[in-house]
Structure formats: C-alpha cells, structure tokens
DSSP file (Angstrom, degrees, kcal/mol; ACC not computed):
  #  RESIDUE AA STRUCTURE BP1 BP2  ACC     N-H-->O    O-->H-N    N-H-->O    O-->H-N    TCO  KAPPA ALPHA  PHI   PSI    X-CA   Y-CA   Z-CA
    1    1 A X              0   0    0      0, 0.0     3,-0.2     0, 0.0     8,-0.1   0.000 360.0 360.0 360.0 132.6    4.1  -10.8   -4.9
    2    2 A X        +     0   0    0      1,-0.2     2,-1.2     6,-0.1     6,-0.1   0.976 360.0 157.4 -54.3 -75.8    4.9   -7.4   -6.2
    3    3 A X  S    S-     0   0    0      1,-0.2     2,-0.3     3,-0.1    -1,-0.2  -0.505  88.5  -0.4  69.6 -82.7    3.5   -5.3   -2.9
    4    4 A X  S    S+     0   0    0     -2,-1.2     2,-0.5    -3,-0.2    -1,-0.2  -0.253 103.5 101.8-133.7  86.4    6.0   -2.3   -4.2
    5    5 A X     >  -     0   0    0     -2,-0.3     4,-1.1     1,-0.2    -1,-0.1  -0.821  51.5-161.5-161.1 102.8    7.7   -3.2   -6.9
    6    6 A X  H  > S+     0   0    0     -2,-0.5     4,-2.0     2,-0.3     5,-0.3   0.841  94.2  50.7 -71.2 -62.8    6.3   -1.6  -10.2
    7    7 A X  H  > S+     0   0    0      1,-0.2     4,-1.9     2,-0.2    -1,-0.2   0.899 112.6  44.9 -42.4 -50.7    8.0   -4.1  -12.4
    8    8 A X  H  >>S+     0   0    0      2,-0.2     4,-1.7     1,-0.2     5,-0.8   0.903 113.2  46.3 -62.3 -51.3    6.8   -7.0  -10.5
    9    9 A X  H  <5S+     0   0    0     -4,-1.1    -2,-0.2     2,-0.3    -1,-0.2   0.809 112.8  55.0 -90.7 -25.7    3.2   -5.9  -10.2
   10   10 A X  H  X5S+     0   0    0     -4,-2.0     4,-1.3     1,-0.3    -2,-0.2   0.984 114.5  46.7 -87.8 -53.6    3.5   -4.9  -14.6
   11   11 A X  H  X5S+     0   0    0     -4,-1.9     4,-1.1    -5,-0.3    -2,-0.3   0.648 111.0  43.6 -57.2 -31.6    4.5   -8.5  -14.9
   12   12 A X  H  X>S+     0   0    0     -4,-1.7     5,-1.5     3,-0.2     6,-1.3   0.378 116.0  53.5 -74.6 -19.7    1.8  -10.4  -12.6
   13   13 A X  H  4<S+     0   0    0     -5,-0.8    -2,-0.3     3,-0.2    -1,-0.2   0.979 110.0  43.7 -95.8 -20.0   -0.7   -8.3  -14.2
   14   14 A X  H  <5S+     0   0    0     -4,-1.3    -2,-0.2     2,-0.1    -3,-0.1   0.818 128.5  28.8 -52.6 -52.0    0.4   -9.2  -17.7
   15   15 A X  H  <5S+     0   0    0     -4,-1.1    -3,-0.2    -5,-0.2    -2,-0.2   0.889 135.0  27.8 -88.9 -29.4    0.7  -12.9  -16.9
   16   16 A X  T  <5S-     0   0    0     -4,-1.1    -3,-0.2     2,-0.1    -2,-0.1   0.981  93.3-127.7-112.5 -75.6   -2.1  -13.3  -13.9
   17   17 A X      < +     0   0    0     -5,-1.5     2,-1.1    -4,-0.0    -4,-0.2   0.311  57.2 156.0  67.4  24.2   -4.3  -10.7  -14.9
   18   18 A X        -     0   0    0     -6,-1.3    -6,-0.1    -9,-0.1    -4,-0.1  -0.680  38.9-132.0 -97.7 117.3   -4.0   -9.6  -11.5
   19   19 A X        -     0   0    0     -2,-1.1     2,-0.1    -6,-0.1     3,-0.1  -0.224  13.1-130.1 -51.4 130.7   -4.5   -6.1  -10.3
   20   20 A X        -     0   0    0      1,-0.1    -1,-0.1   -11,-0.1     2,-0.1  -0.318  41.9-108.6 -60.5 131.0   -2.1   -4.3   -8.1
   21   21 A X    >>  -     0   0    0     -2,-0.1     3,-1.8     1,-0.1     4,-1.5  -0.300  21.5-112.8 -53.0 132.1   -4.4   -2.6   -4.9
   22   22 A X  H 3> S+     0   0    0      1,-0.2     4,-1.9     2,-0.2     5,-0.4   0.918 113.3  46.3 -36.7 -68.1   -5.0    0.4   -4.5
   23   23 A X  H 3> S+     0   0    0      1,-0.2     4,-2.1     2,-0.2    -1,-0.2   0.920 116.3  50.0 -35.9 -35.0   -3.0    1.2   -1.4
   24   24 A X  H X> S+     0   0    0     -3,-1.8     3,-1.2     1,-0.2     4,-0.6   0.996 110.1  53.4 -77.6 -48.4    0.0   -0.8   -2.9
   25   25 A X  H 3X S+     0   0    0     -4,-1.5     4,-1.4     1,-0.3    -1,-0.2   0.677 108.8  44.9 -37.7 -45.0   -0.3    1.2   -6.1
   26   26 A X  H 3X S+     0   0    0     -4,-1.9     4,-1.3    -5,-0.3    -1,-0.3   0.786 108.0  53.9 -95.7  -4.4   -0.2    4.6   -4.8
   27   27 A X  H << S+     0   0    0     -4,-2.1    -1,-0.2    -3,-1.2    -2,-0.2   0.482 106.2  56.0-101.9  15.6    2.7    4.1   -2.4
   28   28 A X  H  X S+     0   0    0     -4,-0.6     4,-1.5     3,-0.1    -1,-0.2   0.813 111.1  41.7 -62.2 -31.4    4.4    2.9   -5.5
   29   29 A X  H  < S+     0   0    0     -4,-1.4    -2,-0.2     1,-0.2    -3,-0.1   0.794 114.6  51.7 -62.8 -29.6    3.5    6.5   -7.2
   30   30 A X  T  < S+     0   0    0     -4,-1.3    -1,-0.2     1,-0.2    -3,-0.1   0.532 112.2  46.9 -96.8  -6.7    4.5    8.3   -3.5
   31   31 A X  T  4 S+     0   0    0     -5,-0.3    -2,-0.2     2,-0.1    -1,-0.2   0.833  98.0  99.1 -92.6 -23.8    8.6    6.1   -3.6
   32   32 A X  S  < S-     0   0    0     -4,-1.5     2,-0.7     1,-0.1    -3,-0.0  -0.165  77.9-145.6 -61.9 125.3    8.6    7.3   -7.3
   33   33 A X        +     0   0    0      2,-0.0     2,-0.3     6,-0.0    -1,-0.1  -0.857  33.2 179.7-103.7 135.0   10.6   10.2   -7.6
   34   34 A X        -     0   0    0     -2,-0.7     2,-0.4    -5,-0.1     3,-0.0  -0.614  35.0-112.7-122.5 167.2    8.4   11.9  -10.6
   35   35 A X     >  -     0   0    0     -2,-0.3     4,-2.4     1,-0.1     5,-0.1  -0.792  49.5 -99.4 -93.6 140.3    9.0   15.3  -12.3
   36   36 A X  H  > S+     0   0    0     -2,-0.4     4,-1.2     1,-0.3    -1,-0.1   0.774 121.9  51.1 -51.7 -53.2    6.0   17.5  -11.1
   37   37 A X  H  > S+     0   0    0      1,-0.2     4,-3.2     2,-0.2     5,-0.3   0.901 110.1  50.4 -44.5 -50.9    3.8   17.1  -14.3
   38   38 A X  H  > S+     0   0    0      1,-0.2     4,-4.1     2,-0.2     5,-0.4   0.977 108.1  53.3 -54.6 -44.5    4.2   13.3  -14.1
   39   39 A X  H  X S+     0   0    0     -4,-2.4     4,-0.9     2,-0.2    -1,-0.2   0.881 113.7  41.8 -45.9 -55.8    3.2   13.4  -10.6
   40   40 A X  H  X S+     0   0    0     -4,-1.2     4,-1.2     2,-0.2    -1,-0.2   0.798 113.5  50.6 -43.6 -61.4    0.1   15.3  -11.5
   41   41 A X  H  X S+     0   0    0     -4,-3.2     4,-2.1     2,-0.2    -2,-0.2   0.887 116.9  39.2 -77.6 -43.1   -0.7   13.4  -14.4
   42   42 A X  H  X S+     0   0    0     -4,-4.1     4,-2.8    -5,-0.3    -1,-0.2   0.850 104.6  69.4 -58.7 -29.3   -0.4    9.9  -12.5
   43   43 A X  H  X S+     0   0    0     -4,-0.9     4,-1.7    -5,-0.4    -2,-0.2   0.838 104.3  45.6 -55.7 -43.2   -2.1   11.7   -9.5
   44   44 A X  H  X S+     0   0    0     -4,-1.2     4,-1.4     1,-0.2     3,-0.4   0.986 108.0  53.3 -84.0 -37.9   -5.2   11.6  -12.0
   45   45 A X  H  X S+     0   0    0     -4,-2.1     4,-1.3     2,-0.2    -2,-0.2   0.807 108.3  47.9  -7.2 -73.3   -4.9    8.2  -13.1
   46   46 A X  H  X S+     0   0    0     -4,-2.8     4,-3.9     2,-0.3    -1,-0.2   0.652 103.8  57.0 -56.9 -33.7   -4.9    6.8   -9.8
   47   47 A X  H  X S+     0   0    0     -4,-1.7     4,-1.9    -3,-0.4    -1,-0.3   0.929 116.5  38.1 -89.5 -38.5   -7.8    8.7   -8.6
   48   48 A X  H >< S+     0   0    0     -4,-1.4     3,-0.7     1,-0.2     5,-0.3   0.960 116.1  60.9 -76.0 -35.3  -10.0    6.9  -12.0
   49   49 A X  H 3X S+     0   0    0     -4,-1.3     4,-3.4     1,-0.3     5,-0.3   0.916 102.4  43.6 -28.9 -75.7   -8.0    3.9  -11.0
   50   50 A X  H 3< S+     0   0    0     -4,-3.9    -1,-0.3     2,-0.2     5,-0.3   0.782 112.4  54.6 -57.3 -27.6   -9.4    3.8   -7.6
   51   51 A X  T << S+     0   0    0     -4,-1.9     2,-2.4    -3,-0.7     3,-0.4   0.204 111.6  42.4 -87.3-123.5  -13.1    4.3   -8.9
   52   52 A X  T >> S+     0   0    0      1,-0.3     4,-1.9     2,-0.2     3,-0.7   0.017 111.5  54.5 -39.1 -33.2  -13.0    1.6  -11.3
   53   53 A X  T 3< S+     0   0    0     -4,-3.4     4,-0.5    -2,-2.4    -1,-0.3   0.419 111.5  41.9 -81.0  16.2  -11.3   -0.9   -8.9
   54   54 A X  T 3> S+     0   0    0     -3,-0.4     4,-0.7    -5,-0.3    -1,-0.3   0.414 115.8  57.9-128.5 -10.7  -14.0   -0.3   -6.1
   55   55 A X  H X> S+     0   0    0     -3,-0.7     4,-1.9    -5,-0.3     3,-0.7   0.936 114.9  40.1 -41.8 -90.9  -16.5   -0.6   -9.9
   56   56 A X  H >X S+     0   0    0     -4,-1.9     3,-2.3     1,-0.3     4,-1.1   0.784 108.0  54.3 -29.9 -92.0  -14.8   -4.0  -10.3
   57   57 A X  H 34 S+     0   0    0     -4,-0.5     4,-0.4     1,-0.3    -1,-0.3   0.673 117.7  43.0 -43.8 -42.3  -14.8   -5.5   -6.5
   58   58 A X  H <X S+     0   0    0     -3,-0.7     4,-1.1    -4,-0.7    -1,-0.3   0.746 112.1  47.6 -84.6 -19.9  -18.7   -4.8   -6.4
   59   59 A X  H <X S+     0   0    0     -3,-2.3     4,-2.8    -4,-1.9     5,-0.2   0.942 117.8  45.7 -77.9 -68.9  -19.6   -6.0   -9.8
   60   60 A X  H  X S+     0   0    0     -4,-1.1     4,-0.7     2,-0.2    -2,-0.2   0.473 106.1  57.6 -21.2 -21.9  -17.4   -9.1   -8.7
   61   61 A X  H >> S+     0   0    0     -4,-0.4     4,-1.8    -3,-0.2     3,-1.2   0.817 112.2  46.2-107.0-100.8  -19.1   -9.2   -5.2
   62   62 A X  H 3X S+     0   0    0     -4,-1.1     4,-1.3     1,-0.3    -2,-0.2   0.542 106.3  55.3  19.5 -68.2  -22.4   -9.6   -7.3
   63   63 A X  H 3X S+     0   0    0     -4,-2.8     4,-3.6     1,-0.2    -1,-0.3   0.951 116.9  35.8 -68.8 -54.0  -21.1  -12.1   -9.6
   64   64 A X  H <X S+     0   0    0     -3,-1.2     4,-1.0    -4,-0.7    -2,-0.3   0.600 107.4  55.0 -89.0  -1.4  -20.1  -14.4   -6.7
   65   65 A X  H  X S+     0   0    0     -4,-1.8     4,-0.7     2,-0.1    -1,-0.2   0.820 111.9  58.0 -81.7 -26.1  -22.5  -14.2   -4.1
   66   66 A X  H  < S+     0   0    0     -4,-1.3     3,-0.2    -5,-0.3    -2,-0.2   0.987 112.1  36.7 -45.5 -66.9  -24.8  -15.1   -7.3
   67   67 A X  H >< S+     0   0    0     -4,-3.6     3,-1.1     1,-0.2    -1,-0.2   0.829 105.7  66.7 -77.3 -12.8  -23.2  -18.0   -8.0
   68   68 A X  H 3< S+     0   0    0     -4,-1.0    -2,-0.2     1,-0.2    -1,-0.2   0.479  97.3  64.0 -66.8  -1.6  -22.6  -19.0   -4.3
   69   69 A X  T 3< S+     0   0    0     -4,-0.7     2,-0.5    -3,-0.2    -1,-0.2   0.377  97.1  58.1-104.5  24.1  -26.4  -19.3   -4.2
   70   70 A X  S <  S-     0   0    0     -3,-1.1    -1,-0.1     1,-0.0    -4,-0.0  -1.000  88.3-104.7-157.9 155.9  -26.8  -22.3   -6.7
   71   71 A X        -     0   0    0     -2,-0.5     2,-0.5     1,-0.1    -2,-0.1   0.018  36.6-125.8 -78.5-168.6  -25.3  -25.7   -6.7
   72   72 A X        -     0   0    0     -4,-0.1    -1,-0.1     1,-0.0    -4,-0.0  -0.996  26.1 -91.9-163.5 129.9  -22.4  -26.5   -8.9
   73   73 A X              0   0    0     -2,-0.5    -1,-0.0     1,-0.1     0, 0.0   0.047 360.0 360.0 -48.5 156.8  -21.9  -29.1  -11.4
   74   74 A X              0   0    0      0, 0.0    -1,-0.1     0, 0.0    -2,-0.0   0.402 360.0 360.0-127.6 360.0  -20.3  -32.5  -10.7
C-alpha cells in the first residue's frame, strides 16, 4: 500500500485502478519539496481532486446500497 509514497500510489492506480485518499494525497503534496508555482498549481488540483473524490464516494454509495437491496444471481 502506497499511504506516502507517490510512486507507489502512480503504480496501484495504474494497475488497480485504485485511488490514493485524499488525506494520503495531500500529505504527499505537503513532504514534497515544490518550487512555489508548483505548489500553487498542485494546491489547485487537489482542491478539484477532493471535490470529485467526495463526487465519486456518493455516486458509489448509490450504486451499492442499490444493488444491496436486490438478490443476486446464483
């Protein structure tokens, strides 16, 4: 598991498709040492980051309590 390790987390999301969390995500951004602009410019990222991943988790929350309400093939 990645947790903070940028490399790790671009590689499980490549092969898993899994997304890093927010929290883990930005205290990769805050160990970074970044040139001010970069900083800025990731700083904006993160912040559409965090609204689509809380997008995602609800659409997703949706999608499976839906299908936890109907029986499943056998």
């Amino acid at each position: 598991m990645y947790h903070y390790d940028a490399k790790t987390a671009l590689e499980e999301l490549q092969e898993d498709a899994i997304l890093p969390h927010p929290v883990h995500l930005r205290d990769m951004i805050l160990r970074a040492r970044l040139p001010a602009e970069l900083a800025v410019e990731l700083n904006r990222d993160f912040q559409q980051y965090i609204a689509r991943y809380g997008e995602i988790q609800k659409l997703a929350a949706t999608i499976l309590d839906r299908l936890s309400a109907v029986e499943r093939k056998t």
